[in-house]
C-alpha positions as CSV (number, residue, x, y, z in Angstrom):
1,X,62.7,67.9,97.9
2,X,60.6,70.4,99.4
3,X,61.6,74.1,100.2
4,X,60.1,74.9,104.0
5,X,61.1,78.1,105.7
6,X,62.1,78.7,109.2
7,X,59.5,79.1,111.9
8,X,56.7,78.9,109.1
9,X,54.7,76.1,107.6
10,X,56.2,74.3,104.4
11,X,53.6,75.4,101.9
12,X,56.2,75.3,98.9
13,X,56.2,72.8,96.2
14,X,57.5,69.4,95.9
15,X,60.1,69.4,93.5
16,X,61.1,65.3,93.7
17,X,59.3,62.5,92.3
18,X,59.2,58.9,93.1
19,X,62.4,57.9,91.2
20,X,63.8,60.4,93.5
21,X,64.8,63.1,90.9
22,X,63.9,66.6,90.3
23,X,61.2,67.6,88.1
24,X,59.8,70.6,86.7
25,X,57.3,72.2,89.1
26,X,54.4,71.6,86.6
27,X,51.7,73.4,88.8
28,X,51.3,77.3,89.7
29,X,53.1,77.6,93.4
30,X,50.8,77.7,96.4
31,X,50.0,81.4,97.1
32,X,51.3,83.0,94.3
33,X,48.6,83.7,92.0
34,X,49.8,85.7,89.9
35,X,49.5,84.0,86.2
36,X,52.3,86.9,84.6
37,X,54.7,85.5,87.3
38,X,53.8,81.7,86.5
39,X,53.9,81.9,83.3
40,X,57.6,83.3,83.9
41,X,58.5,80.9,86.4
42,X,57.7,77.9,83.5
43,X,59.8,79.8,80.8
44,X,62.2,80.1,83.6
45,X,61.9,76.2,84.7
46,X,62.3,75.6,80.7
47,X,65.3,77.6,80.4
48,X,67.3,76.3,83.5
49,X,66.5,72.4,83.5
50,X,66.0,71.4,80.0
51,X,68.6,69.9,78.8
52,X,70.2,69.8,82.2
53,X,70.6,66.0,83.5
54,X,68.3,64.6,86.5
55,X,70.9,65.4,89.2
56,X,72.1,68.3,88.0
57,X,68.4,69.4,88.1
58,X,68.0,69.1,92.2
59,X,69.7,72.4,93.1
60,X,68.3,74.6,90.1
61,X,65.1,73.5,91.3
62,X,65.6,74.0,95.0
63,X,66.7,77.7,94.1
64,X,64.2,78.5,91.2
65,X,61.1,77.5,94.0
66,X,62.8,79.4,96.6
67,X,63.6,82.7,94.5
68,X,59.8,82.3,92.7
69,X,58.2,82.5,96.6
70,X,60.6,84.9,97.5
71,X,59.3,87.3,94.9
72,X,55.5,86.4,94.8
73,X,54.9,87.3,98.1
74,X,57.9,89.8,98.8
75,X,59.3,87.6,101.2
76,X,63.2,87.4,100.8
77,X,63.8,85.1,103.5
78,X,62.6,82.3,101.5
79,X,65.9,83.1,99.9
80,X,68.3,84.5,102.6
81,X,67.2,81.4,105.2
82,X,68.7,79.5,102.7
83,X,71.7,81.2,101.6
84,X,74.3,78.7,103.2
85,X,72.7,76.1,100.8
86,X,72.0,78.2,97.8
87,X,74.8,78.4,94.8
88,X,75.3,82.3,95.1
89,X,75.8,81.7,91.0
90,X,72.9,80.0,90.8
91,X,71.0,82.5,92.8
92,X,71.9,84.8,90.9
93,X,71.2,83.1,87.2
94,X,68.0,82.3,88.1
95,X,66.9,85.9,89.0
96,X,68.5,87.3,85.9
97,X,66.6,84.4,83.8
98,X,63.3,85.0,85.8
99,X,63.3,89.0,85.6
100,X,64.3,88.2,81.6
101,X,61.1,86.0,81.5
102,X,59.1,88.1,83.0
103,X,59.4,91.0,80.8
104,X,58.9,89.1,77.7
105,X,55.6,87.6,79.1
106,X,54.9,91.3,79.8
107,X,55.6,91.6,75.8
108,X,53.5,89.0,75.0
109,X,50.6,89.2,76.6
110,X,47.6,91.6,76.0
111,X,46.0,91.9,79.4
112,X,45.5,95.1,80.5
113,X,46.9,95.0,84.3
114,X,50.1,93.0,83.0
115,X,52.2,96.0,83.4
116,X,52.1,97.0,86.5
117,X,51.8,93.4,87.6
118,X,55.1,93.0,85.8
119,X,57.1,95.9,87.2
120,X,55.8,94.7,90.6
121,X,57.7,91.3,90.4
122,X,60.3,93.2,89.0
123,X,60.8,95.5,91.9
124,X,60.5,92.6,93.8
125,X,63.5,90.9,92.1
126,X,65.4,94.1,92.9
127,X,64.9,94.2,96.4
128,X,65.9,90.3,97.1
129,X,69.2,91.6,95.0
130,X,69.6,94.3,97.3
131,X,68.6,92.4,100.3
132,X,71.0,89.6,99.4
133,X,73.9,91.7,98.2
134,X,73.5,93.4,102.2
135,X,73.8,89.7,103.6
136,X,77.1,88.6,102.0
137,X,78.6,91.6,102.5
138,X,77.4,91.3,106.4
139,X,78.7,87.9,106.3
140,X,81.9,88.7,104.6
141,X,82.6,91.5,107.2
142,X,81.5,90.3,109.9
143,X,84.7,88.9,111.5
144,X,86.4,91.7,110.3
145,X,84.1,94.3,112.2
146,X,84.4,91.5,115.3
147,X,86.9,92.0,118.1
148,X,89.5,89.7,116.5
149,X,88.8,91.9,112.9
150,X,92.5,92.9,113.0
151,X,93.6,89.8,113.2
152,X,91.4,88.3,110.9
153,X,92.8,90.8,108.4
154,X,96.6,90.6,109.2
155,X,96.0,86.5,108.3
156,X,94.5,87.6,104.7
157,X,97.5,89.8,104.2
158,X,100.2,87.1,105.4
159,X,98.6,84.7,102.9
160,X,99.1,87.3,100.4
161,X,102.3,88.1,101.1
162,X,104.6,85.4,100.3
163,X,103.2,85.1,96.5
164,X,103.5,88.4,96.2
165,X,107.3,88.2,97.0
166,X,107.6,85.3,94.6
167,X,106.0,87.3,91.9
168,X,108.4,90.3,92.4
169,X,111.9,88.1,92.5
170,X,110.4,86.3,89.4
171,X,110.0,89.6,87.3
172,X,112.9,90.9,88.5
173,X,115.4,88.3,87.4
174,X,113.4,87.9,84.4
175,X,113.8,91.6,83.4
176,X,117.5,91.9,84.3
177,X,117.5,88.5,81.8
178,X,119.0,86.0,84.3
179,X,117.0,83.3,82.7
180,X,117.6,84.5,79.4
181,X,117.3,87.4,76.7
182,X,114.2,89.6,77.0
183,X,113.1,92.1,74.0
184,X,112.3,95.8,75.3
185,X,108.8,95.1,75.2
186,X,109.0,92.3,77.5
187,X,111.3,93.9,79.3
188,X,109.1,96.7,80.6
189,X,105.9,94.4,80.8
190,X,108.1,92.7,83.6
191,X,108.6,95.7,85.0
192,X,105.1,97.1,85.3
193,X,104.4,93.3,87.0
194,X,107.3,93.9,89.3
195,X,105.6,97.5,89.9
196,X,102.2,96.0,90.5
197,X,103.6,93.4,92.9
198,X,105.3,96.4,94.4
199,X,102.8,98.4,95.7
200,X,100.5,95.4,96.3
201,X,103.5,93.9,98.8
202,X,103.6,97.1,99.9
203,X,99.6,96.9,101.4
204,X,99.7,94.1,102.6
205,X,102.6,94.8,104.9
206,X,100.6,97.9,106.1
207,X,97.9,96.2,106.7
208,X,99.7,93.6,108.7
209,X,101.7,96.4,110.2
210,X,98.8,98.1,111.3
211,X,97.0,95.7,113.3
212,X,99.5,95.9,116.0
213,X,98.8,98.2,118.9
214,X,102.1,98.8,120.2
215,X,105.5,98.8,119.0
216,X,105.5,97.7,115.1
217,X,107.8,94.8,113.8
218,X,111.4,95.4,113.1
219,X,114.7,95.3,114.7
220,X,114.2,94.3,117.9
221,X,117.1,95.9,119.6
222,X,119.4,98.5,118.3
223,X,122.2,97.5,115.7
224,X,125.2,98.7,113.8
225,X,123.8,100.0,110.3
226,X,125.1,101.7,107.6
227,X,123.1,104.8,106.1
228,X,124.1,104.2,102.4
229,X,123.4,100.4,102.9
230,X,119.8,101.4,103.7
231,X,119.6,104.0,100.5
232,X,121.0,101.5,98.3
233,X,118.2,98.9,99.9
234,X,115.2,101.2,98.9
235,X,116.6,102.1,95.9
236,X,116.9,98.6,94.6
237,X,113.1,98.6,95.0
238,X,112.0,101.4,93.9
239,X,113.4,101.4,90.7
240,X,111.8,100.1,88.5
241,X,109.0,102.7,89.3
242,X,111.4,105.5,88.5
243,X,112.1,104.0,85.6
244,X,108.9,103.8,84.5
245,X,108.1,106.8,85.2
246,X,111.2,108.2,83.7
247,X,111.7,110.2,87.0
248,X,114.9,110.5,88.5
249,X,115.9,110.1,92.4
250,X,118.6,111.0,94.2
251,X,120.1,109.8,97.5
252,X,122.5,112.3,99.4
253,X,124.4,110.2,102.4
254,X,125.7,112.3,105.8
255,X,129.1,112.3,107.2
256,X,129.0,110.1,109.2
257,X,127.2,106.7,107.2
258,X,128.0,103.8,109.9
259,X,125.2,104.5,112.8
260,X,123.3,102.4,115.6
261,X,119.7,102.3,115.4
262,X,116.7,100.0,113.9
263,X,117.9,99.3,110.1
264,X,114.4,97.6,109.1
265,X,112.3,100.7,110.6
266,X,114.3,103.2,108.7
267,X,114.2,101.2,105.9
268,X,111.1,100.5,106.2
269,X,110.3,104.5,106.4
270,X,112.0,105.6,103.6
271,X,110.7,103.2,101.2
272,X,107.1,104.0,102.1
273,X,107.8,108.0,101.9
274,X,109.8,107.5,98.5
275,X,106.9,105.2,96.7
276,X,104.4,107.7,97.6
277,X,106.3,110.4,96.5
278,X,106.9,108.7,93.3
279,X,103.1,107.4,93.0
280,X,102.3,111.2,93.1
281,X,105.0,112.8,90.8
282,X,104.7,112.6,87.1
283,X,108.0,115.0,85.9
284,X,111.0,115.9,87.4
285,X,112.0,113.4,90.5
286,X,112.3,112.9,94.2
287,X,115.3,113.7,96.5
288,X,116.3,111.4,99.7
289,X,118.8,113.2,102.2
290,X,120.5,112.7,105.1
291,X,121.7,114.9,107.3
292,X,124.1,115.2,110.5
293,X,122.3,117.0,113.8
294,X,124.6,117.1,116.7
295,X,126.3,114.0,117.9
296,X,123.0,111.5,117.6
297,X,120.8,112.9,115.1
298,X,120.1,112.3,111.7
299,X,117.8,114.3,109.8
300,X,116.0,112.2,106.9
301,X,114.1,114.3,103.9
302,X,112.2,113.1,101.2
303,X,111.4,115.9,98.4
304,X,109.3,115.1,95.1
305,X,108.3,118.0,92.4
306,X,104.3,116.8,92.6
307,X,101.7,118.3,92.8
308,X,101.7,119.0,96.6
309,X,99.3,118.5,99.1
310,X,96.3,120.9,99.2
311,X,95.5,122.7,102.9
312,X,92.3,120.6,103.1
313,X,93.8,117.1,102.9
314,X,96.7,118.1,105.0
315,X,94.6,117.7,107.9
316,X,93.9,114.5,107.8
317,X,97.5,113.3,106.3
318,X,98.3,110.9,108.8
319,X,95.0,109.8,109.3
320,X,93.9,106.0,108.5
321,X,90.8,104.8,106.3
322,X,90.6,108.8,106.4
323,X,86.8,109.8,105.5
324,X,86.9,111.6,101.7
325,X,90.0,110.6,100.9
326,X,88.6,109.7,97.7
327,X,88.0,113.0,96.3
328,X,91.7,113.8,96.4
329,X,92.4,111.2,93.8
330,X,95.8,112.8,92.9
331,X,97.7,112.3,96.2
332,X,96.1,109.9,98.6
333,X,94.7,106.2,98.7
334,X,91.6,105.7,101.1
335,X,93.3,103.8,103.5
336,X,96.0,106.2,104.1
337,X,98.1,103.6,105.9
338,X,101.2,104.0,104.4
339,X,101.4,107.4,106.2
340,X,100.0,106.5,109.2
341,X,102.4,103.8,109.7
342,X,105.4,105.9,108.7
343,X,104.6,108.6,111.6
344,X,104.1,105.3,114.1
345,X,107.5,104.2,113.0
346,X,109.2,107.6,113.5
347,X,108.4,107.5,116.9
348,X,109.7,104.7,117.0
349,X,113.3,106.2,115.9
350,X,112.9,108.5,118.2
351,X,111.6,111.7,116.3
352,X,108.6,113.1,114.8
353,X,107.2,113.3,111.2
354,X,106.7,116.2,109.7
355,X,105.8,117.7,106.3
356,X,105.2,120.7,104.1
357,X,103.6,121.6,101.1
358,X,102.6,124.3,98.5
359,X,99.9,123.3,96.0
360,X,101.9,123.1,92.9
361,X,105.3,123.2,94.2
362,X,106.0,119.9,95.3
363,X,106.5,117.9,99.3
364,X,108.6,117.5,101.5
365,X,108.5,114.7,104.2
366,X,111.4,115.1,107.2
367,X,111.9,113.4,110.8
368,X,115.2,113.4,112.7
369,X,115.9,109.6,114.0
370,X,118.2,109.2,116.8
371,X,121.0,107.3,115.5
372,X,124.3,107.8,117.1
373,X,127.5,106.9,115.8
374,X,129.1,103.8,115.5
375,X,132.1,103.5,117.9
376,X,134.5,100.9,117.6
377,X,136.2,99.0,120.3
């Protein structure tokens, strides 16, 4: 098998032999005349296919002559031209072997320009890292930057999805024993699995959520619902965080509980501004209310004793994949979808979210939905 590289004469070595298997290159490679770097690319070969059977030899060898040009005369595309082909794994064994085998030759030998021959393979090892590492992650994203990206991405978090739900009514029944007696220590590893299936159902129905432009999934026309039906809902979820955490929450129903509106969207709402309040909040609890306003209105509120939301990051609150993000580690994720969503989704009920916040004294998250009464025939 020979190594040739697009658009440029096959000057690499022949790596099969008349019985049709893989052999050790033998001979310094054509242009590289570097003896530090041969002398590594043998230890290398001896490394790598010793040992290794005559058809498991053919790729090693394909990726050891390839990754050897690549370096000897700086030219990655010897290695990225063939990255389709190429083992990643392998790839990336043989560089680690080869940069290994250079150094010791570098120990070994007395010659006087050795060193800086060395640390100029070296460097050149680095860059075809580099070089690759910039060429998966442009093949990886490449249909996600593409005009179908959120697409592409709401199919990932579908297959996720329905696992995920396994995983959580698994853990569930399992730590309220309905397959059996649990100890407390299993107990409360099922719940932090239950926890971590949580939040990770949780992203991926953001994510899914948020790659549609218009109106988001849900009820598709008004319903009858009932208001403690829906606290009891997110409650059920959110519980074992809460325990956990030791926190406590309470719900506080309206007057009037039997309303017509879109159950899974305030549902849907609630949960999302009770998890992060919960993620965020270490002692004391959160608070849900509901309140009557006029004949239609119902004013929601979620109140946590966190550590509120400092000025600079309330700008950007409702902002998603918000830049610097990360330096607030205690109160928001990156992707900031959860909130996002939750403001899209008020709309949707017909009001507007709103917060406030005081660093050290805790948040509060409130929107009134239009949700007028239920009247009976």
């Amino acid at each position: 098998m020979s190594v040739s590289n697009a658009g440029r004469p096959d000057r690499s070595p022949t790596l099969r032999g008349g019985d049709g298997h893989a052999h050790r290159l033998g001979l310094a490679l054509p242009g590289i005349t570097s003896s530090v770097l041969n002398d590594a690319i043998r230890q290398t070969e001896e490394a790598l296919l010793d040992g290794t059977r005559p058809r498991g030899r053919e790729p090693w060898a394909e990726v050891l002559a390839a990754v050897a040009l690549a370096v000897g005369r700086r030219t990655p595309d010897y290695v990225v031209d063939r990255c389709p082909r190429l083992p990643p794994a392998l790839v990336g064994r043989v560089l680690e072997v080869l940069r290994a085998a250079l150094l010791r030759v570098w120990r070994e030998t007395s010659a006087p320009m050795a060193a800086g021959v060395v640390l100029r393979h070296v460097a050149a090892i680095e860059d075809l890292r580099d070089v690759l590492a910039r060429t998966s992650l442009r093949d990886f994203s490449g249909p996600l930057n593409g005009p179908d990206g959120a697409d592409v991405l709401a199919e990932v978090m579908h297959d996720l999805r329905s696992p995920l739900s396994s995983i959580r009514c698994l853990a569930e029944r399992l730590e309220l024993a309905g397959s059996g007696p649990v100890n407390d220590l299993q107990r409360r590893q099922l719940r932090l699995i239950h926890i971590a299936a949580i939040q990770l159902s949780m992203v991926a129905d953001d994510a899914i959520d948020a790659s549609f432009d218009g109106v988001l999934p849900g009820d598709e026309d008004a319903a009858p619902l009932s208001i403690t039906k829906v606290f009891n809902a997110v409650a059920r979820i959110i519980r074992p965080v809460a325990e956990e955490k030791h926190l406590d929450v309470s719900f506080v129903r309206p007057a009037v509980d039997y309303r017509v509106g879109c159950n899974a969207v305030l549902r849907r709402v609630l949960l999302n501004l009770v998890t992060n309040a919960l993620k965020f909040t270490h002692t004391g609890g959160v608070e849900v209310t509901a309140v009557d306003r006029g004949d239609t209105g119902v004013e929601f509120s979620v109140r946590d004793t966190g550590p509120g939301i400092p000025p600079e990051a309330a700008q950007q609150l409702f902002r998603p994949f918000r830049p610097g993000a990360a330096d607030q580690p205690h109160r928001f994720s990156r992707t900031g979808l959860g909130l996002a969503l939750c403001r899209r989704m008020v709309e949707q009920l017909g009001g507007t979210l709103q917060h406030e916040s005081a660093t050290g004294g805790g948040t509060r998250f409130w929107f009134e939905a239009h949700l007028p009464p239920l009247t009976r025939p």
